[in-house]
Each structure stands twice: as C-alpha cells, then as structure tokens.
N, C-alpha and C positions, 0 to 999 in steps of 0.2 A: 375210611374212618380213621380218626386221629387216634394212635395209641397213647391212652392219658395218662401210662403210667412212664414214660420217656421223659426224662429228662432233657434239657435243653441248655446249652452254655452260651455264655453272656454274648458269644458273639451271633448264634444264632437265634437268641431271642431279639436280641436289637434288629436282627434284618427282619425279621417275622414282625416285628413291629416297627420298621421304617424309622428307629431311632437311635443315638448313638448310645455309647457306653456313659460318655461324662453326663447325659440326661437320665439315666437308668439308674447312676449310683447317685445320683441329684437327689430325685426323689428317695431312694433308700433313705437318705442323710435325713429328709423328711417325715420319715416315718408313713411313708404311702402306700410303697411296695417292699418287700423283702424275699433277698433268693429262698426258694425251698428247700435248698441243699447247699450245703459249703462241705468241700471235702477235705482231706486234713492237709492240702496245701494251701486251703484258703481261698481256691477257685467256686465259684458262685454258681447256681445251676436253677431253672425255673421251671416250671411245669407248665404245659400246655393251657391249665385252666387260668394260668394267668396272665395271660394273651387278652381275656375278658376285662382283666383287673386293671391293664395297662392302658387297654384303649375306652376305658374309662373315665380315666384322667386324662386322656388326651383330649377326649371330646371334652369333659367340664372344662378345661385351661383353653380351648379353643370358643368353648361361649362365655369365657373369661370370670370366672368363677374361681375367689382364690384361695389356692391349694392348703390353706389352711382349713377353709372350709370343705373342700375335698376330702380332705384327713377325717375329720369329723365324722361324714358319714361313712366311710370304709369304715371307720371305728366303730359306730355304731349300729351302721345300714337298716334303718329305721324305714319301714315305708312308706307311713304318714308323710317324714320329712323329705323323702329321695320326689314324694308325687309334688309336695309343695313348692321343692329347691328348682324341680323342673319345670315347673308353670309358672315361676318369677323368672326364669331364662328365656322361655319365651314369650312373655310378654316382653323381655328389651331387647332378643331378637327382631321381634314384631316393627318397635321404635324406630330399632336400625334399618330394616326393610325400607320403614317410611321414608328416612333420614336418606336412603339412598334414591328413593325415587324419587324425592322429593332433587336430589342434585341431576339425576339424568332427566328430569322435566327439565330443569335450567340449562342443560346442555344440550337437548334437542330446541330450546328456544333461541338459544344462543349460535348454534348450527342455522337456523331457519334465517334469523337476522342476516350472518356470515353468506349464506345464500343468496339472499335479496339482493345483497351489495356489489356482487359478479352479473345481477341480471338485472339492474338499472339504469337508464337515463336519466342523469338529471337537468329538470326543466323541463322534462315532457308530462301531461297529464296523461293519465289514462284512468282506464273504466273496468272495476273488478267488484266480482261478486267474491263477501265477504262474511264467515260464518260468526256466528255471533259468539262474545268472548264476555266470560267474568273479569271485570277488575273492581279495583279497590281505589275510590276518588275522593278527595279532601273535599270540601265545601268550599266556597269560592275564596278566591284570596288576591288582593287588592296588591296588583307591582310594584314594589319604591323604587327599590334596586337592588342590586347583584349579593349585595350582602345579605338583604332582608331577607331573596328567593333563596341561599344558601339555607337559613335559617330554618325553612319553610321545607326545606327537605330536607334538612335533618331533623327538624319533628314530625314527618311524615313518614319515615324510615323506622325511626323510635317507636311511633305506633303499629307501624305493622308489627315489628319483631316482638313487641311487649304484648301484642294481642294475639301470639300465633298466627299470623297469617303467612301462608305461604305462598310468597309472590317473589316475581322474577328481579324486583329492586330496581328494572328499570326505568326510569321516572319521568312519565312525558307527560304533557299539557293538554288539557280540555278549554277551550274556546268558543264562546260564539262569534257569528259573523257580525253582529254588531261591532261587538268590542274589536273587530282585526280592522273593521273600516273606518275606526275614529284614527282619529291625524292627532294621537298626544302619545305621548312614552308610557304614561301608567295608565294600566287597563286590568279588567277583573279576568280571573282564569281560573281551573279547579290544576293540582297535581294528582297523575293517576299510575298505576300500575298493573302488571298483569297477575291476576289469579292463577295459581299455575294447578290447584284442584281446587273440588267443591264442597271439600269434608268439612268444611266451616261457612256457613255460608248467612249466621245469624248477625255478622257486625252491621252495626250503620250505615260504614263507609262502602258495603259493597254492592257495586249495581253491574248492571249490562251493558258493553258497548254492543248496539244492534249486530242483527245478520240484515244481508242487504245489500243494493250495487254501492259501491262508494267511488267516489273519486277521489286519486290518490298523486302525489304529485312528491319528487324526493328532490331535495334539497343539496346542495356539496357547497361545503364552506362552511364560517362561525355563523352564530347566530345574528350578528348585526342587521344581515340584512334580509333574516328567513322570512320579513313579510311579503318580498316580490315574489317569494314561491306562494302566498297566500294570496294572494291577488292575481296571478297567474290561472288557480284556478279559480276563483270567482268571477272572471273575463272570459276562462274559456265557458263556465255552464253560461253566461250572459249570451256569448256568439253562439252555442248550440241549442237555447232556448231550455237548459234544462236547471232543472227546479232542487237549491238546494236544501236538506233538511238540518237544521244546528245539531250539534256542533263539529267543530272543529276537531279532532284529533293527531296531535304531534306527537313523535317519542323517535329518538337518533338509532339509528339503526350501528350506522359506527359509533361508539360513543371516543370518549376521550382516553378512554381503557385503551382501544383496541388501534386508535390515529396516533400516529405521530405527530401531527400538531393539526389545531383548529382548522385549517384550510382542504384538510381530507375530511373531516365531519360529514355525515350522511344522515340528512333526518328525514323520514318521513311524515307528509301531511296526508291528513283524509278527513273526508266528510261525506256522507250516508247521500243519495239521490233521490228523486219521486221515482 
C-alpha cells in the first residue's frame, strides 16, 4: 500500500510518471499541476495522489485535447462535463480507427497487387475462381482521347472523395466484348474502382463485380497495344469452346507509381465464364 502522506521530489515523481522535469514545470507554468510542497530552498515536492492528476493530462494530450481545455476542467472537474468531454474524444477516436483501417485495407490491397506481379506470366491465360467484389463504376463513357480519359478520371476521383467513398483509387476499365472487337480507336467503356468496405453502400455508382470462374490474362508493356492481350483471351475461350460472359474487366496491377517506365506496366484483364 502506497503511503499517501510521503512526499515525492521532482526527480522521483518524473520517473513514477515516465516524464521529464522541463514537461512537469511546463505544465506548472500552465497552471495544470502545482507541487504540494516547496521547501524554503525552493525545491518542489508532490504527493502520491497526484500521480492520478498527472496521468490525466497525459491521456487528454494524448487523445489530443487542448491543455487549455484541460485546465478548465481540473478547475472546475464538473461531471456533466468530464462524461461529455469524454464522449466527443471518442467518437474522433472512433474516426481515427476508421481513418486507419480505412489505410491498412489500402495496404493489404496494394500488398495483394505487389503479390500478383512475382506470380505471373504474361501472355498466358488462365482460369480462376473469383470472389465477388464491391466497386464503384461511372456510367459509360465514349474514348476521344488521352486527354479527355485524363479528364474522366479526375472527375471520377472528385466523385468518390466528395461522396465519402472509400475505394482503393485504383482506376481500371469495364468493357464489353463487342466494343474490344470493333476495328476503330474510339469505343464506349465504364471507369471503375475498388470498394475497400461496405459502410456506404446506398450510392448509384456502386455495383458488383461477380463471384465466379473468370479468365484472366496479365499484360506487361504500355497500353498501345493491350488489345492482343484482349483477343488472346477471346481466341483462347473460341479453341476451348468456352462461353464468355460480358464484361471485360482491366485495372494495372503495376501501375505508373510503382514502374519505372511504361514498358514494365502490369495490367490485368478478366472476364467472368459459363
């Protein structure tokens, strides 16, 4: 049992509470904490019950609460206000939580991409069972060119962030196989992304890319010429007789972030099978 009537000097209340002396007389200077004793050389002394007082402020300054406000209620220590001051700390606790898993989704997706790209051929097709995934896809949009698609996702980008959605930003292409077999430059396509949860799930723009076998075919190089990896696979389902279901789905596994130049590009194509 702690004898409460001991005094404690500054240098052993600082280790008792794992802080120095220039944070101890900080607050003083604050008006937050004051020693309980000064003796008449001026040396400072605290009492065990304020061990309670100290790591007080330590936690409100650590759920960042500022020490002005602090002040306030040591001054007053109201309990209306200490239950209310504590339930607006966590609810942006709460936020933060979000805020962080909201970035460790993006980095276990970003990890999984990284993955892919140690464990593929490119130019081979192959055949994978795929779980079904929320994204978020624009309504169709007609190619000119390179500028207009810039265009097209950066107001695709603006929508998500302006409607809270919390998607991965990586922005790939929805296709059908009509539009990849026409022989002209402009053809119609949606831009889509990934949902990375499903706390929102009332927008427009958000649907389902199926679960289901897909065929999947990865690309290396720019995009000039990523329709022979598209026809690659609609030659292979033709010689295996199998039956493919629209659409198309693209999105670069390396993107332009992560290549040092266009000719290391890694995209992935896929489309859903009978």
């Amino acid at each position: 049992m702690l004898d409460n009537t001991k005094l404690l000097s500054t240098g052993e209340f600082c280790k008792l509470c794992n802080t120095t002396k220039d944070t101890l007389f900080h607050y003083e200077k604050l008006g937050l904490i004051f020693p309980h004793h000064r003796n008449e050389n001026g040396y400072r002394y605290y009492s065990y019950s304020q061990l309670s007082t100290f790591f007080t402020i330590k936690l409100f300054k650590e759920m960042n609460i500022p020490l002005q406000e602090v002040k306030k209620y040591l001054s007053n220590k109201n309990h209306n206000d200490y239950i209310l001051m504590l339930k607006h700390q966590e609810k942006i606790i709460e936020e933060h939580i979000n805020n962080l898993q909201d970035i460790k989704s993006y980095i276990n997706h970003k990890i999984k991409f990284a993955e892919i790209s140690y464990n593929t051929i490119p130019g081979k097709v192959i055949n994978k069972q795929l779980d079904s995934e929320k994204i978020v896809a624009t309504k169709e949009i007609i190619f000119k060119d390179v500028a207009s698609l810039y265009n097209e996702i950066n107001n695709f980008i603006k929508y998500c962030k302006e409607n809270s959605l919390n998607v991965t930003y990586d922005i790939g292409s929805i296709t059908s196989i009509e539009e990849i077999t026409k022989d002209q430059d402009s053809h119609c396509f949606q831009l889509f992304t990934k949902l990375l949860d499903s706390s929102k799930l009332n927008d427009e723009l958000i649907t389902v890319k199926p679960s289901g076998k897909y065929l999947i075919a990865y690309h290396k190089g720019n995009y000039y010429n990523i329709r022979e990896t598209y026809h690659l696979i609609i030659d292979h389902a033709l010689n295996k007789g199998i039956t493919l279901i629209d659409p198309f789905y693209e999105i670069a596994v390396i993107d332009e972030i992560s290549s040092p130049n266009d000719l290391n590009l890694l995209i992935e194509i896929s489309i859903r099978i009978a």
